[in-house]
Every structure is written in C-alpha cells, then in structure tokens.
C-alpha positions as CSV (number, residue, x, y, z in Angstrom):
1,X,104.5,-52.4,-41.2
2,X,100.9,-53.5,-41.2
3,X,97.9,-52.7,-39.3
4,X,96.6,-55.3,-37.2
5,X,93.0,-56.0,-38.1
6,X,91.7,-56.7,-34.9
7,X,93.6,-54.0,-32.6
8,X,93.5,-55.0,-28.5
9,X,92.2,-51.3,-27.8
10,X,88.9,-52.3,-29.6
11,X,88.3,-55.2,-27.1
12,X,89.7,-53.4,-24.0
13,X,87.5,-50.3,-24.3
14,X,84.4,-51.8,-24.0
15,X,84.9,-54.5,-21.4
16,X,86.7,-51.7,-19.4
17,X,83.4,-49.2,-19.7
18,X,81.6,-52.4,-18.1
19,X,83.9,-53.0,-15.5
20,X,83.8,-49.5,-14.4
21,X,79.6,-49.1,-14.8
22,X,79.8,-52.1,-12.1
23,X,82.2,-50.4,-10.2
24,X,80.0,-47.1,-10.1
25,X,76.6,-49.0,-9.4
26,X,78.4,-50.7,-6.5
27,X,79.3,-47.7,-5.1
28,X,75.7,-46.6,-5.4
29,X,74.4,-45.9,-1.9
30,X,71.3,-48.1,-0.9
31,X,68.0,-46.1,-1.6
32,X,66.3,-44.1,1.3
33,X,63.1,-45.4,2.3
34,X,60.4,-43.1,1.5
35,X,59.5,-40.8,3.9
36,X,55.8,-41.2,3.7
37,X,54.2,-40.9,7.0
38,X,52.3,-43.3,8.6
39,X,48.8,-43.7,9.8
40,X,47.8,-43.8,13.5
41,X,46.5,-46.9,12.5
42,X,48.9,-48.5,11.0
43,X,51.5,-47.7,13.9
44,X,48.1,-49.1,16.4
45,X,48.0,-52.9,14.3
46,X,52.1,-53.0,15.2
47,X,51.3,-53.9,19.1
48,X,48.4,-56.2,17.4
49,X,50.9,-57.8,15.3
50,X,53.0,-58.6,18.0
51,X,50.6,-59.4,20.6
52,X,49.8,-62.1,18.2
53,X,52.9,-63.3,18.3
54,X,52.8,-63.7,21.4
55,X,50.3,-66.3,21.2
56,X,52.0,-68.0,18.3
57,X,54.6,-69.3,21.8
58,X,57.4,-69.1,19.9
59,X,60.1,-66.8,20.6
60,X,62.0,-66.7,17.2
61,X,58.3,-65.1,16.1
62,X,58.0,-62.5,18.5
63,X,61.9,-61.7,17.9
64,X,61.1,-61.4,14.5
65,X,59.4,-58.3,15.3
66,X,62.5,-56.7,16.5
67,X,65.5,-54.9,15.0
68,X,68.7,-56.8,15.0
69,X,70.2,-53.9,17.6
70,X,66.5,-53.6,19.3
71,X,66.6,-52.5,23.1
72,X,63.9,-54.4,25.6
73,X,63.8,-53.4,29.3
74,X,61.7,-55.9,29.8
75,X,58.3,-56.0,33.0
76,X,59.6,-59.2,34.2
77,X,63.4,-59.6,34.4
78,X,66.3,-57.0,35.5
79,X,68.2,-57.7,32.5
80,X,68.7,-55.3,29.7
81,X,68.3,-57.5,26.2
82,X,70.6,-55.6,23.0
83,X,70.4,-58.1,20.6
84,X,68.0,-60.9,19.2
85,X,69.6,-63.6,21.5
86,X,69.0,-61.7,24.2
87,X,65.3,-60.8,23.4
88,X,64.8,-64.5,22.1
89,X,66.5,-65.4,25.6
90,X,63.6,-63.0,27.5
91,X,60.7,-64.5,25.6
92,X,61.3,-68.3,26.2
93,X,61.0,-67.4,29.5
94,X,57.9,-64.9,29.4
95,X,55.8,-67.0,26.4
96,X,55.2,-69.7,29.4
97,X,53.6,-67.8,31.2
98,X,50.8,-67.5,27.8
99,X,50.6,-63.5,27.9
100,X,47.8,-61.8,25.8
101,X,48.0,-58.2,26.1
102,X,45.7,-55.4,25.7
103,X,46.6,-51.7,25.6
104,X,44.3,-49.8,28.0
105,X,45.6,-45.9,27.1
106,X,48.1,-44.9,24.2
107,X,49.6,-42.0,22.6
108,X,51.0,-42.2,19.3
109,X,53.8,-39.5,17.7
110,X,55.0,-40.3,14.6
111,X,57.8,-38.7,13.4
112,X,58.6,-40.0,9.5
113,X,60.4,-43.1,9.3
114,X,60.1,-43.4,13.4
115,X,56.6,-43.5,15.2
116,X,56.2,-44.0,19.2
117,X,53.7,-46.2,20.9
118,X,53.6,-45.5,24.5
119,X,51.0,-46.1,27.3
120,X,49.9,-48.2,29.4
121,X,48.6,-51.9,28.9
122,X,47.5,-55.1,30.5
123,X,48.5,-58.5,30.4
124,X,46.7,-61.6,31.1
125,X,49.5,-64.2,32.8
126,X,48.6,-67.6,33.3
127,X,51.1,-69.9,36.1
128,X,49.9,-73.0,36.9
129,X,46.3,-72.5,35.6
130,X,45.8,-69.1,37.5
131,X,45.7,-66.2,36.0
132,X,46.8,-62.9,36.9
133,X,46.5,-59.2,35.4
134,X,49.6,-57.5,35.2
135,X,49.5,-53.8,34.3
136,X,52.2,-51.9,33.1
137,X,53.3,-48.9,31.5
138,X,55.0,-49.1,28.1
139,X,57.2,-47.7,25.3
140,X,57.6,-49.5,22.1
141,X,59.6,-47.4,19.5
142,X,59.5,-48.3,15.3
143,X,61.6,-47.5,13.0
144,X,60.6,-48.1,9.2
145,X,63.2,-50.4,7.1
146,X,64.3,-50.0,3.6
147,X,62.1,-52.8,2.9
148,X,59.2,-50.6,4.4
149,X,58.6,-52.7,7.2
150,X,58.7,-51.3,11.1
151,X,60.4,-53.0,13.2
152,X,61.0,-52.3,17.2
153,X,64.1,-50.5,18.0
154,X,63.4,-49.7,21.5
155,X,60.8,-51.5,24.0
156,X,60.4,-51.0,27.6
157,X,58.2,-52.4,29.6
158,X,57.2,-51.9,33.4
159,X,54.4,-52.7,35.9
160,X,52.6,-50.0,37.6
161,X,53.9,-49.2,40.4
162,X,51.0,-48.7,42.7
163,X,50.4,-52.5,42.3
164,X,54.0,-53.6,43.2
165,X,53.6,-52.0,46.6
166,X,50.2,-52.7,47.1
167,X,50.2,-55.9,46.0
168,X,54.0,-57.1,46.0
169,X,53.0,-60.8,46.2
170,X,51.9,-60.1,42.2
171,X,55.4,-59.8,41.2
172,X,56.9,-62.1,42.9
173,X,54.7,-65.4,41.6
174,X,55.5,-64.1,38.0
175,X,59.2,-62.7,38.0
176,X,61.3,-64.5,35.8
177,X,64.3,-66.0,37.2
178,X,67.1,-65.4,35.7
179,X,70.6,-67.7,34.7
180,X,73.6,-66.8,36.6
C-alpha cells in the first residue's frame, strides 16, 4: 500500500476550522451600547432636533426621529399610534397645521441608555392664516441605539386642561379629524 501524498484530512481540517470560526462569530451577540451617560444637554437639543423637523413639513422626517415600536398619544387626535405608519399617519395631518414648538418648563432624568424629557410646552398652530397657541403638557421618552443615536420610544402629548374648559372653542378649530 502507499501513502497518498495529498491526504483529504489535510484539506478538510482547515476549511472546517473556518467554517466553524464563522459559525461562532455569528453566534456572537450584537455589542451593548456603552453605557455612558448623557448630558442634560444633549437630551435638551433632542426636542430641538425634532422640533426642526417639524418645520422640515415632512412626516417621513419627523418619524425618523422615532423608534420603529415608538408609542405617541398624540395632543390632537384620540388615536394611539404603535408604529411608524401610524406616527407618519399623525403627522400628515398635524405638519399642516405648520407647528413650531417651544418648551416652556422641563425636567430631565436620565437613567443610562434611557433619559426622560417631560414638561410642559407651547405650540404655535397656524389654520387658515390664524394662529393659535396651544399649550400642553408632555412626555417624550429616549432610548439610546446601538448605533448611539436616541431615538423616541414613548411620546405623549396633551393640552392643558385649564384651557380646554376655559376656552373649548381652541380645540375644536384644531382637532384633527380622524379616518373611519
């Protein structure tokens, strides 16, 4: 009998050690973001960044802004949005109305990779060249990505109510309506 020069175990070895280092690496789990904590002020530009989307009028922008399984209880419409169509859906209606928001009194906790905005701001409305001041109190909830970014996980949204009974004519000019 004679050796074979070239034996299959010499071939198999090595492209088996690379098939099972690919294996391994893709059963890796997908690295943690950093938990580096966040300044005030960097949780403060988030309602700036999205205020000025806002003003881009383009509700694929704004939504941007959101996580894909975001919650908004939005001021102006009785429907709960859970997803980016539903948020998209909210702000095609509420970008006509050309809001520009500014936050009167916040409080900021920030907690890691999660930080809380909540307060109460102000929103400019402008229907059929009047404009109107709508206040309201607010949550807006970020959670960092693995990317780093923050995006919204949770924002809700409501006007004061003091000025819905004083003043219930405010609302009703500015309500969305929505699709049955």
């Amino acid at each position: 009998m004679t050796k074979n020069a070239f034996p299959l175990t010499r071939i198999l070895k090595p492209g088996f050690l690379i098939f099972l280092g690919l294996m391994l690496m893709a059963c890796a789990p997908e690295p943690e973001v950093k938990d580096v904590q966040a300044s005030e002020a960097e949780i403060e530009y988030l309602f700036d960044r999205w205020n000025n989307a806002l003003q881009t009028g383009d509700s694929a922008t704004v939504t941007a802004y959101y996580a894909n399984d975001a919650v908004l209880l939005p001021t102006l419409s009785n429907t709960i949005r859970t997803d980016h169509d539903g948020i998209r859906d909210y702000f095609d209606y509420f970008l006509v109305l050309q809001p520009n928001g500014r936050i009167d009194k916040q409080h900021i906790s920030i907690n890691g990779n999660v930080a809380i905005n909540t307060g109460i701001y102000t929103f400019t409305l402008t229907k059929q060249e009047h404009e109107k001041k709508v206040q309201a109190r607010y949550s807006f909830v970020y959670e960092r990505q693995n990317d780093g970014e923050w995006l919204i996980v949770n924002h809700h949204s409501s006007a004061m109510p003091e000025e819905i009974v004083e003043k219930p004519e405010l609302m009703e000019d500015i309500l969305i309506e929505e699709k049955s």
